[in-house]
C-alpha positions as CSV (number, residue, x, y, z in Angstrom):
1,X,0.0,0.0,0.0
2,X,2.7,2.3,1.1
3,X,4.4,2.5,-2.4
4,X,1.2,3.9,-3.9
5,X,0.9,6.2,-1.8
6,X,1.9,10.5,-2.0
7,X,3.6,10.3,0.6
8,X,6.8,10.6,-1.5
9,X,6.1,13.6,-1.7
10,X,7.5,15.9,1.2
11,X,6.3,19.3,-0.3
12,X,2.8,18.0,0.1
13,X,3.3,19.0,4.0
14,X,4.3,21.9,3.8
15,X,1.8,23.3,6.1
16,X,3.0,21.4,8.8
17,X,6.3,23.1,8.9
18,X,5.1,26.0,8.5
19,X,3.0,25.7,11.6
20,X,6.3,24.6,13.5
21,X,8.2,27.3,12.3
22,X,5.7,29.2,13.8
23,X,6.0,27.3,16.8
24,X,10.2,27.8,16.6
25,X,10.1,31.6,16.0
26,X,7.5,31.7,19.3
27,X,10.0,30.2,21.4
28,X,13.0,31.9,20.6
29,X,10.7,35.2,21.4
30,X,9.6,33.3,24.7
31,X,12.8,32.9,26.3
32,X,14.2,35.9,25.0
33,X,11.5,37.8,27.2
34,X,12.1,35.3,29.7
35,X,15.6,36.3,30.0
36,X,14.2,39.8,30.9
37,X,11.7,38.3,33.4
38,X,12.7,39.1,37.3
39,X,9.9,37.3,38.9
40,X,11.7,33.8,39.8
41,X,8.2,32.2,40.0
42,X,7.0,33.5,36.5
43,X,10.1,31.9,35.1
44,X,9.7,28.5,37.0
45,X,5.6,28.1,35.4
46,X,7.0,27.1,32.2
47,X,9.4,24.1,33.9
48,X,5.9,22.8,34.0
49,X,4.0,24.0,30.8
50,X,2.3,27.7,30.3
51,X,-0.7,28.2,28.5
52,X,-1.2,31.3,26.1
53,X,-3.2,32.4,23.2
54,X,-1.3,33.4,20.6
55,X,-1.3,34.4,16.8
56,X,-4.8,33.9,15.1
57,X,-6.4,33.6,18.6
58,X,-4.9,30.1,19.3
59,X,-3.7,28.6,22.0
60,X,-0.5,27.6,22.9
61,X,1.4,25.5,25.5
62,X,5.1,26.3,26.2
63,X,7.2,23.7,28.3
64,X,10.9,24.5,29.1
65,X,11.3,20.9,31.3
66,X,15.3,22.0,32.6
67,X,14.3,26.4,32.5
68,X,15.3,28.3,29.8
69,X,18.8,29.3,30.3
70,X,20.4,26.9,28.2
71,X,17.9,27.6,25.3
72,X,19.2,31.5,26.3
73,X,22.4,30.2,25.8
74,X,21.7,28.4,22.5
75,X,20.7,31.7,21.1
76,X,24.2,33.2,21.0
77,X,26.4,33.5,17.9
78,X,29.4,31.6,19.7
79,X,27.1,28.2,20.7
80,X,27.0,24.8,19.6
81,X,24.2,25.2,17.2
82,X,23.0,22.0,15.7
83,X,20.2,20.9,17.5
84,X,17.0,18.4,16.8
85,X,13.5,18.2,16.6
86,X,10.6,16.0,16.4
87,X,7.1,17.3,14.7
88,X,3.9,16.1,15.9
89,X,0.8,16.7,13.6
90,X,-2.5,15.0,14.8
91,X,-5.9,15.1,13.0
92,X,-8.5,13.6,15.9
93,X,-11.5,11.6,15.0
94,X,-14.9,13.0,14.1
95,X,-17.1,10.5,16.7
96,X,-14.8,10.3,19.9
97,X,-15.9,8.0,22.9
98,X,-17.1,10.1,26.2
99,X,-14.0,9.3,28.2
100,X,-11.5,10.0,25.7
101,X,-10.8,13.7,25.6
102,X,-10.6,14.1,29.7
103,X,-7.9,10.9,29.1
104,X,-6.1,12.8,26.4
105,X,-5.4,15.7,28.6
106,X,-4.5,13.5,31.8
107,X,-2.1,11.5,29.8
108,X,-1.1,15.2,28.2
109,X,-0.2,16.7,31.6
110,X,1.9,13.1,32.5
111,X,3.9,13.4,29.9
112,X,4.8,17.0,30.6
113,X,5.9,15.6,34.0
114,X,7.9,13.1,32.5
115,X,10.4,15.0,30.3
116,X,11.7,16.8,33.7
117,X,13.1,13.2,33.5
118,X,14.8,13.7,30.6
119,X,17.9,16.2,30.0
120,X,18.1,16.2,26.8
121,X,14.9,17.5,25.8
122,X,15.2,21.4,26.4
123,X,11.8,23.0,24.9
124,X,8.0,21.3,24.2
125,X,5.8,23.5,22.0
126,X,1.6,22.4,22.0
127,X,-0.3,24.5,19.8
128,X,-3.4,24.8,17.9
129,X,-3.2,24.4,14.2
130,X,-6.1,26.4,13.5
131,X,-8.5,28.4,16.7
132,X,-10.7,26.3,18.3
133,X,-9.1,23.6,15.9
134,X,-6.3,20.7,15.9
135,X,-3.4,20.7,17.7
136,X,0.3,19.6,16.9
137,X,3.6,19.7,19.0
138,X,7.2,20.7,18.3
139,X,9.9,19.0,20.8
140,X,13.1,20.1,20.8
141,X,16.4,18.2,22.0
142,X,20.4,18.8,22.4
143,X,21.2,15.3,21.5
144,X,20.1,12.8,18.9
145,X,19.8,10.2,21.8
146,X,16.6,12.1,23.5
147,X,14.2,10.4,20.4
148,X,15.4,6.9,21.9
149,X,14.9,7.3,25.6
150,X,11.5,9.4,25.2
151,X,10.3,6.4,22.8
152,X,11.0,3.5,25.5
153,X,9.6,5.1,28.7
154,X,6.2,3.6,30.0
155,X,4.0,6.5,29.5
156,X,5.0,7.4,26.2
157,X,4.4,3.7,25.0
158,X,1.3,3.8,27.0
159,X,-0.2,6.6,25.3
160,X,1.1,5.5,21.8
161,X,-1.0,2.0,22.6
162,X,-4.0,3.0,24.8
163,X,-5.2,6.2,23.6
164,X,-4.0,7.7,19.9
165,X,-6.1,4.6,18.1
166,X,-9.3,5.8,20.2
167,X,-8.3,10.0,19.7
168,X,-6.7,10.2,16.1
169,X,-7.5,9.2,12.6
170,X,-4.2,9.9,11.5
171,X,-0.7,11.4,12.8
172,X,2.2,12.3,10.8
173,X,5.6,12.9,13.0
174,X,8.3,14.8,11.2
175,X,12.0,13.9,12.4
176,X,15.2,15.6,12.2
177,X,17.7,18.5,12.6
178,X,18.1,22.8,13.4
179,X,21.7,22.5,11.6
180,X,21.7,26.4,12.9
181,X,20.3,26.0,16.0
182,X,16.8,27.7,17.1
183,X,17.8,30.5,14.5
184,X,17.6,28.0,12.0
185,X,15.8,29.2,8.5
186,X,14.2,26.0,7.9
187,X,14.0,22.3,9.5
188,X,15.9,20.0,8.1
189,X,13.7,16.7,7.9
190,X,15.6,12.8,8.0
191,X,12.1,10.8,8.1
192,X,8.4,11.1,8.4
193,X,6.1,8.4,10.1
194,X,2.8,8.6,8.5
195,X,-0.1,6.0,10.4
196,X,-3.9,5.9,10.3
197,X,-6.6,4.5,12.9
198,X,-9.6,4.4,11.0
199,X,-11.3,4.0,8.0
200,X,-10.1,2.2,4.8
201,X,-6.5,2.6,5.7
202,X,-6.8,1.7,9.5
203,X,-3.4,0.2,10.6
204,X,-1.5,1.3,7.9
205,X,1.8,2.7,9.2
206,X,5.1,3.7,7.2
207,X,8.3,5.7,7.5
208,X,10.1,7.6,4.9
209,X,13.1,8.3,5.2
210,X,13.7,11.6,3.2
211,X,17.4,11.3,2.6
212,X,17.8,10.2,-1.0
213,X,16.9,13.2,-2.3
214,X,18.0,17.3,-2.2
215,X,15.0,19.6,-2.0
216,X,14.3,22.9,-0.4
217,X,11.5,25.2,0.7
218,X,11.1,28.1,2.8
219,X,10.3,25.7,6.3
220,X,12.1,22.9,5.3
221,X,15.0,20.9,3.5
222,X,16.3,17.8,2.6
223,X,19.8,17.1,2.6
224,X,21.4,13.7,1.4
225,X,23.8,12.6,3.8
């Protein structure tokens, strides 16, 4: 099924990296104000997750799990700049059972709590896609090794088993690297993992790896390695 598919396409998700561009360019303005923050408590909310409405009247989530000086730090000229990322983009079901949403959130707020558990992960970004409309998340890490250890702790795989196939119709998570950093002009994208829940495709899961082939847009690239 997979090889008939558009998926070979990466320009056809384009929107999606435009929306976590949107997400980037938020939090490099987020800790930068941050930086001028003097209220100690203010600062410590986001170790935790701060909601906000932002452009287009949607809301936004902003999680710095380890504060945000070494993202401050990440911003100057002299730093180590390549850094990763992982894009989350979620389209939820139409009919969803009662219990589903209030799970969802209680399984949200969990795994907020868990990446204080993980040091390599220095910034989560939950947004809407659209106001009032779907969400998506941007995650990023200082090492490559964060998408390993988040992917075998218990309440990721929990949430991954139990709850997306009852919530989503369909997910697509975008992989790879900020080769400049949070200043970076564009993500540069190694794979894609495309799976549905429902309907005629339910089940059908593939990852493409985007290396074989050079293109460019505004929000993203693809470099061959």
């Amino acid at each position: 099924m997979a090889d008939n598919r558009t998926v070979v396409h990466l320009e056809n998700y384009g929107e999606d990296f435009e929306f976590l561009f949107e997400l980037k360019e938020f939090l490099i303005d987020k800790v930068e104000k941050l930086s001028q923050e003097k209220d100690d408590k203010k600062r410590e909310c986001f170790l935790n997750g701060v909601y906000e409405t932002w452009t287009k009247n949607r809301e936004v989530r902003t999680c710095f799990p380890h504060g945000h000086t070494e993202l401050l730090e990440m911003l100057n000229p002299g730093a180590e700049r390549r850094l990763w990322f992982v894009g989350f983009i979620g389209f939820k079901q139409q009919k969803l059972k009662s219990d589903i949403v209030q799970r969802i959130w209680k399984m949200d707020s969990a795994l907020v709590s868990e990446l204080r558990k993980h040091p390599y992960v220095v910034a989560y970004m939950s947004a809407e896609r659209t106001a009032g409309g779907e969400w998506g998340n941007l995650v990023v890490m200082s090492s490559d090794q964060a998408v390993a250890q988040w992917e075998s702790c218990q309440i990721h795989e929990k949430a991954v088993i139990e709850l997306s196939p009852d919530y989503y119709s369909k997910v697509r998570i975008h992989r790879g690297r900020l080769l400049e950093g949070l200043r970076s002009a564009s993500f540069t994208v190694d794979r894609t993992l495309f799976h549905e829940y429902i309907g005629d495709n339910a089940g059908w899961r593939f990852i493409k790896l985007w290396q074989d082939a050079i293109k460019s847009s505004h929000y993203f690239q693809v470099l061959s390695k």
